[in-house]
Gaussian input, Z-matrix of N, CA and C with variables (Angstrom, degrees):
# hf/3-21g

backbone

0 1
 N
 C     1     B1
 C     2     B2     1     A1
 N     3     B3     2     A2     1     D1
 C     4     B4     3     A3     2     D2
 C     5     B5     4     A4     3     D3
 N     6     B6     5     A5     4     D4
 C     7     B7     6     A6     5     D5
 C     8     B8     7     A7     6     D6
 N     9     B9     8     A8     7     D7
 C    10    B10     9     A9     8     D8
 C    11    B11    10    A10     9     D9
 N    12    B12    11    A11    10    D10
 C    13    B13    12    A12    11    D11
 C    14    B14    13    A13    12    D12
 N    15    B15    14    A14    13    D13
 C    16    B16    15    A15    14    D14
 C    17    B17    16    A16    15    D15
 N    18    B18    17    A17    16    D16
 C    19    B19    18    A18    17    D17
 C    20    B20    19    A19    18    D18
 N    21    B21    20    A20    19    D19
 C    22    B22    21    A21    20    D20
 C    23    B23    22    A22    21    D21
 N    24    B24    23    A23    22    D22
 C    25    B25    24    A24    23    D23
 C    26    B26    25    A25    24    D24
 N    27    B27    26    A26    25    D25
 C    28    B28    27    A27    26    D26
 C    29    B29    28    A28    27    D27
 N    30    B30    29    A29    28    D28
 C    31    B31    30    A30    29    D29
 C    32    B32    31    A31    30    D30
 N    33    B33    32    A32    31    D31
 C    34    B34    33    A33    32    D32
 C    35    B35    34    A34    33    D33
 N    36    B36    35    A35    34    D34
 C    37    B37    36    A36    35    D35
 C    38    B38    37    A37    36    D36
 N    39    B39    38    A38    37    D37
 C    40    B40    39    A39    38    D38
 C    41    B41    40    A40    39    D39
 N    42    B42    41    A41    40    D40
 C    43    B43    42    A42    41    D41
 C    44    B44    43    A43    42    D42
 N    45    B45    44    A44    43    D43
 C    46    B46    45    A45    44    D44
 C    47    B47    46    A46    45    D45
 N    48    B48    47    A47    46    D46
 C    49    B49    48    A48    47    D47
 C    50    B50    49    A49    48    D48
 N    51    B51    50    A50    49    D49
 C    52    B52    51    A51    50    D50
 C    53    B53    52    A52    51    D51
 N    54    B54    53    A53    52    D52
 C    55    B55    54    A54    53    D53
 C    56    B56    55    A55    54    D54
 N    57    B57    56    A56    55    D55
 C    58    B58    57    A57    56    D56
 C    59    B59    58    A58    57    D57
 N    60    B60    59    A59    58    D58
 C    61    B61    60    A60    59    D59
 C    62    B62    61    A61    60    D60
 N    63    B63    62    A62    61    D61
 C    64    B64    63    A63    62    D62
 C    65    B65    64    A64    63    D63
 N    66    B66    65    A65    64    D64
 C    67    B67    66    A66    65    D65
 C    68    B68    67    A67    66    D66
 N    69    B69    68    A68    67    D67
 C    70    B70    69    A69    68    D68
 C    71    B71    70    A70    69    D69
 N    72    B72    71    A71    70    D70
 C    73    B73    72    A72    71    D71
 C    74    B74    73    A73    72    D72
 N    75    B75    74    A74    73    D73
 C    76    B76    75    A75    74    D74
 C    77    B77    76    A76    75    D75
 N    78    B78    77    A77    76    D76
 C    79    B79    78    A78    77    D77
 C    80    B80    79    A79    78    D78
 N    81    B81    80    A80    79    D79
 C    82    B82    81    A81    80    D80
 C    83    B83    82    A82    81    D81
 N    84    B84    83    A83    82    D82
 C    85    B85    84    A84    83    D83
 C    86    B86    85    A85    84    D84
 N    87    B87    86    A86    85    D85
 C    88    B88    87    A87    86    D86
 C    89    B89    88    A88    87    D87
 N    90    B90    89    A89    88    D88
 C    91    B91    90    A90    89    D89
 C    92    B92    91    A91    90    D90
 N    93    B93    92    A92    91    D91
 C    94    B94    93    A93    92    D92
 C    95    B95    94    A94    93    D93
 N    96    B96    95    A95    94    D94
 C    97    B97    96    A96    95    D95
 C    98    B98    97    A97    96    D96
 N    99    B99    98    A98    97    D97
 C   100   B100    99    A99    98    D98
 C   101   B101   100   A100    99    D99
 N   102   B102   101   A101   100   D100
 C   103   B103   102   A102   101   D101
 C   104   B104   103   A103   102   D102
 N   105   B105   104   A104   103   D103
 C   106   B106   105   A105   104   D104
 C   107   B107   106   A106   105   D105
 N   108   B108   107   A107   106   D106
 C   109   B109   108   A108   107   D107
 C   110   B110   109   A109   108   D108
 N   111   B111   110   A110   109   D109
 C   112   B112   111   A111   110   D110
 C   113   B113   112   A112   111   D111
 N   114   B114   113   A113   112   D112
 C   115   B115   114   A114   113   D113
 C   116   B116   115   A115   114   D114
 N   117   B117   116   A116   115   D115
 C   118   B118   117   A117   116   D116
 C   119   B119   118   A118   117   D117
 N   120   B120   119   A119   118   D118
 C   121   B121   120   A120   119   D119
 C   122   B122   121   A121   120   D120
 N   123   B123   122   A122   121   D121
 C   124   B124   123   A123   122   D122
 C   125   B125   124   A124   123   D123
 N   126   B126   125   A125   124   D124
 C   127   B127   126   A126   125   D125
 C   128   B128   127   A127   126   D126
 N   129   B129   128   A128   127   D127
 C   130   B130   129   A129   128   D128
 C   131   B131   130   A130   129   D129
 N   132   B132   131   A131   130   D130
 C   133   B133   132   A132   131   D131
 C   134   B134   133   A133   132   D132
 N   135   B135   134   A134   133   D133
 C   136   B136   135   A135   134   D134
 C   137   B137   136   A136   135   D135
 N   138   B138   137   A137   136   D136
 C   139   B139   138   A138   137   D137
 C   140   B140   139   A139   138   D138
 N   141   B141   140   A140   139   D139
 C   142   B142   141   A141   140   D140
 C   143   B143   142   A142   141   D141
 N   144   B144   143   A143   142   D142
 C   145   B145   144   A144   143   D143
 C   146   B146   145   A145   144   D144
 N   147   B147   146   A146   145   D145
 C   148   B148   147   A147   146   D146
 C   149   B149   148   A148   147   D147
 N   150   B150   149   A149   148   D148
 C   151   B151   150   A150   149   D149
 C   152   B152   151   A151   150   D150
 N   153   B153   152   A152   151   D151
 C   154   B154   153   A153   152   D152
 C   155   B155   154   A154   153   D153
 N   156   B156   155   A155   154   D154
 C   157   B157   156   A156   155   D155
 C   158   B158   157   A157   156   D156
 N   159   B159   158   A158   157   D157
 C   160   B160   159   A159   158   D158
 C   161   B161   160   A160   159   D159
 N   162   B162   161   A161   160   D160
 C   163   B163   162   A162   161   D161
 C   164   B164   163   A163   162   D162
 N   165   B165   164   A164   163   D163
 C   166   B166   165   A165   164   D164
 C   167   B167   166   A166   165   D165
 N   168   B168   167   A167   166   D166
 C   169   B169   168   A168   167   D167
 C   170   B170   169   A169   168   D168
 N   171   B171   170   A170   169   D169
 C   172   B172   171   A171   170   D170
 C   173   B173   172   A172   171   D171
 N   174   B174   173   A173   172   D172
 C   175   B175   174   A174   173   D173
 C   176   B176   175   A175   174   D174
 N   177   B177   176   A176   175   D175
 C   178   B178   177   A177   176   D176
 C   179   B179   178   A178   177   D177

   B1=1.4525
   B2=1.5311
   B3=1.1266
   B4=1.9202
   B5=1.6504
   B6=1.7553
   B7=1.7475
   B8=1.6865
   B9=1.3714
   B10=1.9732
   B11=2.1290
   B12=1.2359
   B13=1.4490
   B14=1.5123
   B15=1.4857
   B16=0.7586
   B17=1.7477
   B18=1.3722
   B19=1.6108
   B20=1.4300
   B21=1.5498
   B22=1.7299
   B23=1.4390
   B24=1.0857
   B25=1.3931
   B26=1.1378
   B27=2.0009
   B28=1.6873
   B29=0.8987
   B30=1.0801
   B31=1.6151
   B32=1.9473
   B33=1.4490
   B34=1.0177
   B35=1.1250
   B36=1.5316
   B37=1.4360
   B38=1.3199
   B39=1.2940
   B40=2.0063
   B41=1.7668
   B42=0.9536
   B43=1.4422
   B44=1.6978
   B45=1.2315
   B46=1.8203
   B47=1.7523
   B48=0.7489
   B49=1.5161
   B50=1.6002
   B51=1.5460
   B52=1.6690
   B53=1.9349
   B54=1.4310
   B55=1.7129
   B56=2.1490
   B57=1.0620
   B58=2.2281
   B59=1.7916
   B60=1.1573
   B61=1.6248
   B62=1.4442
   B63=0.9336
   B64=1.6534
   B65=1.4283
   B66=1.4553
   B67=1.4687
   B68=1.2230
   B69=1.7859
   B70=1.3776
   B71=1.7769
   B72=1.7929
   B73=1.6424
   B74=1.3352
   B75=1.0573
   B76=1.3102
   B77=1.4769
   B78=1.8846
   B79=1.3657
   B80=1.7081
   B81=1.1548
   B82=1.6194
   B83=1.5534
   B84=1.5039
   B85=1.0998
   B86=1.8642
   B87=1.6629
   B88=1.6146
   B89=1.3208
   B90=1.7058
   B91=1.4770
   B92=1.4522
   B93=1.2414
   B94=1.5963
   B95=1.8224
   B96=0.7672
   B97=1.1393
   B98=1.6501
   B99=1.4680
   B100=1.4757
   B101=1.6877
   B102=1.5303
   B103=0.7902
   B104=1.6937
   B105=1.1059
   B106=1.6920
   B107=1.6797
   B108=1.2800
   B109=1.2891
   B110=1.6557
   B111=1.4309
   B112=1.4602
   B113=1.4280
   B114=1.3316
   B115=1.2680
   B116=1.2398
   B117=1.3503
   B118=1.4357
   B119=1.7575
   B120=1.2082
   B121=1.4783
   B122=1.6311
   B123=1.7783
   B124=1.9128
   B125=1.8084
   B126=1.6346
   B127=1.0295
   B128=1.4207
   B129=1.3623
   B130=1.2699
   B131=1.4402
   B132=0.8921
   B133=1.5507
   B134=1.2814
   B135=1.4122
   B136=1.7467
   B137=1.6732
   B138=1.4291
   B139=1.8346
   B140=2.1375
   B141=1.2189
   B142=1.2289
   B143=1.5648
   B144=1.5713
   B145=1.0931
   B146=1.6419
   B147=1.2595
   B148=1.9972
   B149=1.4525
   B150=0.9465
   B151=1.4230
   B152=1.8421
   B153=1.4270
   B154=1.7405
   B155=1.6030
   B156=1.5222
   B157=1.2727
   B158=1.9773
   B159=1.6197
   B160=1.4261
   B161=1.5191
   B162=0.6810
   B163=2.0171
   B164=0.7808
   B165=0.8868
   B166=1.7722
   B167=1.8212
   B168=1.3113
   B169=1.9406
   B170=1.9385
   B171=0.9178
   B172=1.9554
   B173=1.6489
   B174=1.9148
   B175=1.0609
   B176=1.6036
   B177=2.0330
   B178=1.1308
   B179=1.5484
   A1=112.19
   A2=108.56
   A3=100.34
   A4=110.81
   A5=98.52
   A6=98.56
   A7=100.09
   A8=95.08
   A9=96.84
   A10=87.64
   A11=99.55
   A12=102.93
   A13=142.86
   A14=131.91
   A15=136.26
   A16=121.11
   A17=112.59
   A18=114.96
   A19=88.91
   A20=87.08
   A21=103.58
   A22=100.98
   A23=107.72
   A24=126.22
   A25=128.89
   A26=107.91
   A27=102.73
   A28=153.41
   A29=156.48
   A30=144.82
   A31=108.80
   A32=107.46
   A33=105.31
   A34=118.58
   A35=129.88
   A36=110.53
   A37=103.85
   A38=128.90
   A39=132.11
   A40=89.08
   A41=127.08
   A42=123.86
   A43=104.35
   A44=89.15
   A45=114.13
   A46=115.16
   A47=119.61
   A48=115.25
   A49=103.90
   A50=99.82
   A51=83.32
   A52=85.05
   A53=90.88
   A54=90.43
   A55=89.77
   A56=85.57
   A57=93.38
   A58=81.47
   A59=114.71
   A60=132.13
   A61=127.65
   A62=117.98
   A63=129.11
   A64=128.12
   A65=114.79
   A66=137.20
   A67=92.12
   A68=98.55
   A69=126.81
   A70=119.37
   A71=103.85
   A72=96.50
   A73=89.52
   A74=149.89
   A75=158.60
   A76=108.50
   A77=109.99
   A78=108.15
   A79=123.85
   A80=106.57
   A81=118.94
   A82=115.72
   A83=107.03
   A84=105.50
   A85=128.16
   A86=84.51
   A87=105.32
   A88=87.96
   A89=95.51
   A90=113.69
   A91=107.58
   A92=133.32
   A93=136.33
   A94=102.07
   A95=125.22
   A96=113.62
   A97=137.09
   A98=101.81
   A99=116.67
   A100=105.69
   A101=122.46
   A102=136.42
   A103=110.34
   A104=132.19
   A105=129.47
   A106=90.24
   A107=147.21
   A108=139.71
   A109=94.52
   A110=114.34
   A111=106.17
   A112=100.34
   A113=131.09
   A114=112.70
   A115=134.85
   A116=132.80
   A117=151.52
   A118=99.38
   A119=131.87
   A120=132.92
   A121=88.11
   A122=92.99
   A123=101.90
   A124=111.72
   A125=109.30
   A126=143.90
   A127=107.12
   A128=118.35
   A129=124.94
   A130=123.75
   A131=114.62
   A132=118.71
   A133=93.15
   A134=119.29
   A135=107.41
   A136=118.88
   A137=105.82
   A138=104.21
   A139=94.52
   A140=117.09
   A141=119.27
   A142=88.20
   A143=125.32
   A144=149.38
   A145=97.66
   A146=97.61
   A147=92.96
   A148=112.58
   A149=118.54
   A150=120.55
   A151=113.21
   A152=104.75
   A153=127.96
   A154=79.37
   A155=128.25
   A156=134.54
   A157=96.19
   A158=82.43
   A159=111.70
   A160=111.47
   A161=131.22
   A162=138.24
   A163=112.90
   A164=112.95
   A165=118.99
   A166=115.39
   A167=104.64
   A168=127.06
   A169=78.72
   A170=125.97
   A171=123.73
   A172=104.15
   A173=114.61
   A174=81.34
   A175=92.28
   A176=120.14
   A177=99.76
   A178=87.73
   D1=-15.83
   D2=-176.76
   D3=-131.06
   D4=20.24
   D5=164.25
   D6=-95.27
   D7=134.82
   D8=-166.85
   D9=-121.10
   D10=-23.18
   D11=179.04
   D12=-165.15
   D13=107.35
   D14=-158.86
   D15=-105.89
   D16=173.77
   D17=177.58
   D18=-155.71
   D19=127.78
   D20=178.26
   D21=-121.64
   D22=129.47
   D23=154.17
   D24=-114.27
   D25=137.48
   D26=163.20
   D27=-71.29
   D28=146.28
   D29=-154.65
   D30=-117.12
   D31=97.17
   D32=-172.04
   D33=103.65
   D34=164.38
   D35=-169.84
   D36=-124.26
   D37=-101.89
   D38=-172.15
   D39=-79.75
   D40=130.52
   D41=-40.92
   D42=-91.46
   D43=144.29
   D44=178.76
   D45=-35.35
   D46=138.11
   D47=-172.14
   D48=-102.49
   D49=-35.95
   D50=-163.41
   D51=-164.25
   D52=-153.58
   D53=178.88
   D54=-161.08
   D55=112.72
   D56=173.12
   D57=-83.97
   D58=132.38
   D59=136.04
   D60=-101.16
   D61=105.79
   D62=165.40
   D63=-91.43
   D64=98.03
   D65=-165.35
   D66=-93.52
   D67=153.17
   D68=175.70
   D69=-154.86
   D70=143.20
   D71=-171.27
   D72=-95.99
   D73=64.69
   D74=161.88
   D75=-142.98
   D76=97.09
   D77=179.71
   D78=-75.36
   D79=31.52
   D80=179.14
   D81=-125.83
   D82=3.13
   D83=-165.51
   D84=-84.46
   D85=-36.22
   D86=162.76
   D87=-121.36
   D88=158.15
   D89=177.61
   D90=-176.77
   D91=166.65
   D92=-168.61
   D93=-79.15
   D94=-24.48
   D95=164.80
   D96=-64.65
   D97=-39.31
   D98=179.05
   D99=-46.49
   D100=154.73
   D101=-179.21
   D102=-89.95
   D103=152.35
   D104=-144.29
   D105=-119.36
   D106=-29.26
   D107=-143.98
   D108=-55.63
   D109=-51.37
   D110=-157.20
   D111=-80.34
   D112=-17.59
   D113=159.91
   D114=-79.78
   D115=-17.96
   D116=157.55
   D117=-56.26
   D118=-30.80
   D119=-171.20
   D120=-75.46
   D121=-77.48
   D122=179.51
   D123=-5.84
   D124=-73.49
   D125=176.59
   D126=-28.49
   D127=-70.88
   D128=174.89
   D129=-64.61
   D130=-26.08
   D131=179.43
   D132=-78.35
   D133=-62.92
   D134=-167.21
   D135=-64.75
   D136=-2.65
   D137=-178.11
   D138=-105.87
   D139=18.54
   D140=-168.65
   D141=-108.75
   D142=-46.49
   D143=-157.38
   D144=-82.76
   D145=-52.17
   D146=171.13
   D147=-64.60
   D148=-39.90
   D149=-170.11
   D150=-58.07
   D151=-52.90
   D152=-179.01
   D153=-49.67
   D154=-63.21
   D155=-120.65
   D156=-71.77
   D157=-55.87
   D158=179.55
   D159=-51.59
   D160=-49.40
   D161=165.85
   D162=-57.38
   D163=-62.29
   D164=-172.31
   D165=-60.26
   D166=-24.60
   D167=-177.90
   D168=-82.95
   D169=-51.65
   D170=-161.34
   D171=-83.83
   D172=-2.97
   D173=-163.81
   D174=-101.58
   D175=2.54
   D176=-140.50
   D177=-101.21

């Protein structure tokens, strides 16, 4: 009831691993206009962070 706006990003590229969503109760906060760089970074850092996480859980 009080997510008014979100930005989803994919994690990873061919093929997609997953999808981070970042909700907000501020319906101005994401929107199609905003520019994506710092979320495409977000994105990447956190599928860099799964990856270490994920190996490292298979290697022990």
């Amino acid at each position: 009831d009080v997510v008014h706006s979100v930005a989803c990003l994919p994690l990873g590229h061919t093929p997609c691993a997953g999808l981070l969503a970042i909700a907000s109760s501020d319906a101005n906060r994401f929107h199609a206009d905003m520019g994506t760089e710092y979320l495409s970074f977000l994105g990447e850092v956190f599928m860099r962070l799964m990856r270490r996480f994920c190996h490292g859980q298979n290697d022990s």
